[in-house]
C-alpha positions in Angstrom: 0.9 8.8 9.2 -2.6 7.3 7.8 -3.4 6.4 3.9 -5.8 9.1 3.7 -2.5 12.2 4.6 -0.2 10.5 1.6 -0.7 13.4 -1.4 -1.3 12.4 -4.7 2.0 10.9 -6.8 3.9 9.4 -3.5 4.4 6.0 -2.8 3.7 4.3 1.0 4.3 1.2 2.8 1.4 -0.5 5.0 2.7 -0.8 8.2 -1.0 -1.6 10.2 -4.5 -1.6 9.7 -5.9 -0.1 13.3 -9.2 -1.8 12.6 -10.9 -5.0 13.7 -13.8 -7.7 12.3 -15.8 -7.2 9.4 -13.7 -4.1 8.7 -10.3 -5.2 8.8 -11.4 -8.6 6.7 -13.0 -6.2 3.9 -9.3 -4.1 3.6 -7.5 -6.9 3.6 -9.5 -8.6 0.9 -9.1 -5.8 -1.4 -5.3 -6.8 -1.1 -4.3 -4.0 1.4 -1.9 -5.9 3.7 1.3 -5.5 5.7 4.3 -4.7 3.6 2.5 -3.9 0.5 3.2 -0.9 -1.5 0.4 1.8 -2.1 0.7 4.6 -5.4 -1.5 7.5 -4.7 -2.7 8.0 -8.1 -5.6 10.5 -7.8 -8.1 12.0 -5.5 -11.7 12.8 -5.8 -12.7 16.4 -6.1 -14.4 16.9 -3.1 -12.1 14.4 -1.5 -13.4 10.8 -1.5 -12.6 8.6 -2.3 -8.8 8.7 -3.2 -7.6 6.5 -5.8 -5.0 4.5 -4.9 -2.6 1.5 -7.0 -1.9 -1.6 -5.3 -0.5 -5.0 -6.2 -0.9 -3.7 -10.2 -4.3 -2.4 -10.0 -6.5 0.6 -9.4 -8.7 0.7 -6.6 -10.8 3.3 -4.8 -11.2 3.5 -1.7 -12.9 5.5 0.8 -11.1 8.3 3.4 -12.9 6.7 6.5 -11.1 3.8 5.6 -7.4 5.2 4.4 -7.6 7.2 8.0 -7.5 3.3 9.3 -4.3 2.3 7.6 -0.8 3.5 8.7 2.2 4.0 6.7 5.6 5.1 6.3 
């Protein structure tokens, strides 16, 4: 299961990123790593970006790249 399948109000944890380089350095500096817990909070009306809450704060980010991260 990928970030971008989680419905709004559940909780999921990282278990990869299935992305290399430039790309998988820009997730992981937003603070999306192994382990971490991810809140669904909300997701745009057409459907990006979705919304998400992790380590305490709100971040957006885009379905091209929650279809990259897997969780459980």
């Amino acid at each position: 299961m990928t970030l971008k399948e989680v419905k709004i109000g559940q909780t999921a944890t990282v278990v990869k990123i299935n992305s290399t380089g430039p790309v998988k350095r820009r997730i992981m500096d937003m603070g999306i790593t192994k382990g971490i817990e991810i809140f669904v909070r909300k997701v745009a009306p057409l459907g990006d970006p979705i919304e998400i809450t992790v380590r305490g704060y709100e971040l957006s980010i885009r379905k091209e790249d929650a279809a990259l991260i897997d969780v459980k």
